[in-house]
C-alpha positions, -999 to +999 in steps of 0.1 A: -499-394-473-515-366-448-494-359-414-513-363-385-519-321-372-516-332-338-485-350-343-471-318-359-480-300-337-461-316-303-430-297-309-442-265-308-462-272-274-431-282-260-423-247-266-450-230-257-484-245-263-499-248-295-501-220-323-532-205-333-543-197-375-546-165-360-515-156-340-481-143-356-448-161-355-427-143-331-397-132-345-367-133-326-351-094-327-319-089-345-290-081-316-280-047-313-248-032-324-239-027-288-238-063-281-224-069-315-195-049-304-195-072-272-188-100-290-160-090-307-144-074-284-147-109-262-133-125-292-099-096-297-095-107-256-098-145-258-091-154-291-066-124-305-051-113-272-052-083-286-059-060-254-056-026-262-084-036-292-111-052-268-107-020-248-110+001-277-143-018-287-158-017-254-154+019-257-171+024-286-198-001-275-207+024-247-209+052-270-232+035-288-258+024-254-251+063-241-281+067-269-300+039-255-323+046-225-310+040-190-324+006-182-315-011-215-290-034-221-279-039-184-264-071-188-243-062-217-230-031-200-224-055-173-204-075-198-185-045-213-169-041-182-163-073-173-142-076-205-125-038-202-118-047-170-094-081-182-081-056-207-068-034-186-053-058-162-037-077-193-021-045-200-005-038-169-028-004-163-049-023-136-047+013-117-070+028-143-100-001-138-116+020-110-119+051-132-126+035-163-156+018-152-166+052-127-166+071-159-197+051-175-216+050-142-208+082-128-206+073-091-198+038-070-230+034-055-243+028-091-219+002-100-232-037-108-226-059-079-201-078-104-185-053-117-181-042-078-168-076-073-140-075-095-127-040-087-124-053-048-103-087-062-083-066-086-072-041-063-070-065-034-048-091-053-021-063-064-021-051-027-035-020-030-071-023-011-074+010-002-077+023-037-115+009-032-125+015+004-144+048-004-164+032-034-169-003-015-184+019+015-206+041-007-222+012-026-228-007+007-244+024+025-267+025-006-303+017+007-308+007-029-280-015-024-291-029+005-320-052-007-299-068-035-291-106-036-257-100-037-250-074-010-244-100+020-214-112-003-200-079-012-199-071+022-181-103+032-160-095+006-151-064+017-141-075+052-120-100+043-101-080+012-105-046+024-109-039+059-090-064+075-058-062+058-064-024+062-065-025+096-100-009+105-109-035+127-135-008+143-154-001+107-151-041+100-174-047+136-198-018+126-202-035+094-209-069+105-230-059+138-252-032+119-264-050+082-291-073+087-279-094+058-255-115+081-275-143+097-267-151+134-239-178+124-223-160+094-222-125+121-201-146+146-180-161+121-170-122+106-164-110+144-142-142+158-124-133+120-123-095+132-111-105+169-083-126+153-071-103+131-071-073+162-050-104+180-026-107+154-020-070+156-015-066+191+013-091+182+030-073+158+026-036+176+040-056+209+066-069+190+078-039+175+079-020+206+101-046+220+124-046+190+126-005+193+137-008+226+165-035+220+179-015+194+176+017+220+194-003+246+224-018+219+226+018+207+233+031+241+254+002+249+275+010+221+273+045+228+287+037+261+318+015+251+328+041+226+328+070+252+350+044+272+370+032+240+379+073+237+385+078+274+412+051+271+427+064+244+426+097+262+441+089+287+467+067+270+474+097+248+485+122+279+500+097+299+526+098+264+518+136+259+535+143+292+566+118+287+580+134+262+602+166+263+587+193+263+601+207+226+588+175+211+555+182+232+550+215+221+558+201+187+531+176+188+503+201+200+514+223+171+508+196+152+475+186+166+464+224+161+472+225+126+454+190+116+421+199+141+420+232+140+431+243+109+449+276+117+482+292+097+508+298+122+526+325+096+497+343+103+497+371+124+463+361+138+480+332+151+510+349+171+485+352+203+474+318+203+509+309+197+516+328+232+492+315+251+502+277+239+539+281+251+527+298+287+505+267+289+531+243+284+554+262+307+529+260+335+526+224+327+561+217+328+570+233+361+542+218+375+549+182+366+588+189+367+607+176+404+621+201+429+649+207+426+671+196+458+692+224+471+730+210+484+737+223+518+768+247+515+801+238+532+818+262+548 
């Protein structure tokens, strides 16, 4: 029994209309070695967890498109980062992504808008947002940057990852007031975001200037109570100084001299300080010393 040729046929207009006698089969072409080397790096990261291979392979992946002409193979380059990338981070060298994927496209500007994408949530996530600011900024100054589905995210993206917990509050308004890719609502939303994080910062700068000068005014308060604390003792210390006798007096500031000052008394150097101690503490002692009362004489 003879199949109906139209009803053989229906498949293969589903697909694309119906084949002609005279038309080739259209053979599907083999993938190249680049993507080849995709896939099995994908597989050493998902399947093996074995990072420092999936990096490898990537590597030798994009020594392989570097023959290839520029255009080609954009998505699996795309991809090759993507996975180097996960590598990397697996690894604990997430500080070497920004290189390692500069040193296949040569500048930031030129960068995929993914691969862009996952630099800026990398760096951001391990706190270190600033490592990206330069290359975020050059890729969205790029005017062939600028007409790319994806820019009005990237931007957004950078606002809220880099410039805000930066601090440049100034760059983050130039950015949202100057790109045409904000629409009206999504422009307000990024400035009232911008105002609230200038808010919070006013906060915090207010708030350390008021703990600065709290711990200025304890320090001097302390200051003060020791330079009282010592007066006291001062004055408790000559008040004691002077009730003694005068040998044990001059004893004690011998003493004092030899623990403050540090001076050997055998020394002949010494003899003229020596002096000039017992004339002080003769002065002293006549002057604090009574009067004494002359008797009248009897005759």
């Amino acid at each position: 029994m003879k199949s109906d040729p139209a009803t053989s046929a229906a498949p293969l207009r589903a697909l694309g209309g119906a084949l002609r006698s005279s038309e080739p089969v259209r053979a599907v072409p083999p993938p190249s070695a680049a993507a080849l080397l995709l896939e099995e790096a994908a597989d050493l990261l998902v399947v093996h967890l074995d990072f420092g291979a999936a990096l490898r392979t990537c590597e030798r992946a994009w020594q392989g498109l570097a023959e290839e002409p520029a255009g080609a193979s954009f998505e699996v380059k795309c991809s090759l980062c993507v996975v180097g990338i996960q590598a990397l981070a697996e690894m604990d060298r997430w500080r070497e992504v920004l290189s390692w994927v500069l040193q296949y496209y040569q500048a930031p500007e030129k960068l995929p808008p993914k691969v862009l994408e996952l630099c800026v949530l990398l760096y951001s996530k391990m706190q270190e947002p600033g490592a990206v600011l330069d290359g975020v900024r050059a890729w969205l100054q790029d005017p062939d940057n600028q007409g790319l589905p994806e820019y009005r995210s990237l931007a957004e993206l950078h606002l809220q990852r880099v410039l805000l917990p930066l601090g440049l509050l100034l760059e983050a308004e130039e950015l949202v007031v100057g790109s045409a890719a904000f629409s009206e609502k999504q422009r307000l939303d990024a400035l009232q975001a911008v105002s609230a994080a200038r808010q919070q910062q006013t906060h915090v700068h207010s708030g350390s200037e008021e703990t600065r000068t709290l711990n200025q005014e304890g320090s001097s308060s302390k200051f003060l109570s020791l330079l009282t604390l010592l007066r006291q003792l001062w004055d408790s210390a000559v008040s004691h100084f002077f009730s003694l006798p005068f040998s044990k007096s001059l004893l004690a500031a011998l003493l004092l001299c030899l623990l403050v000052l540090r001076f050997d008394p055998a020394s002949p150097r010494s003899l003229p300080f020596l002096y000039k101690l017992a004339q002080i503490f003769q002065r002293i002692r006549e002057a604090v010393s009574p009067p004494l009362c002359r008797l009248p004489i009897q005759h």
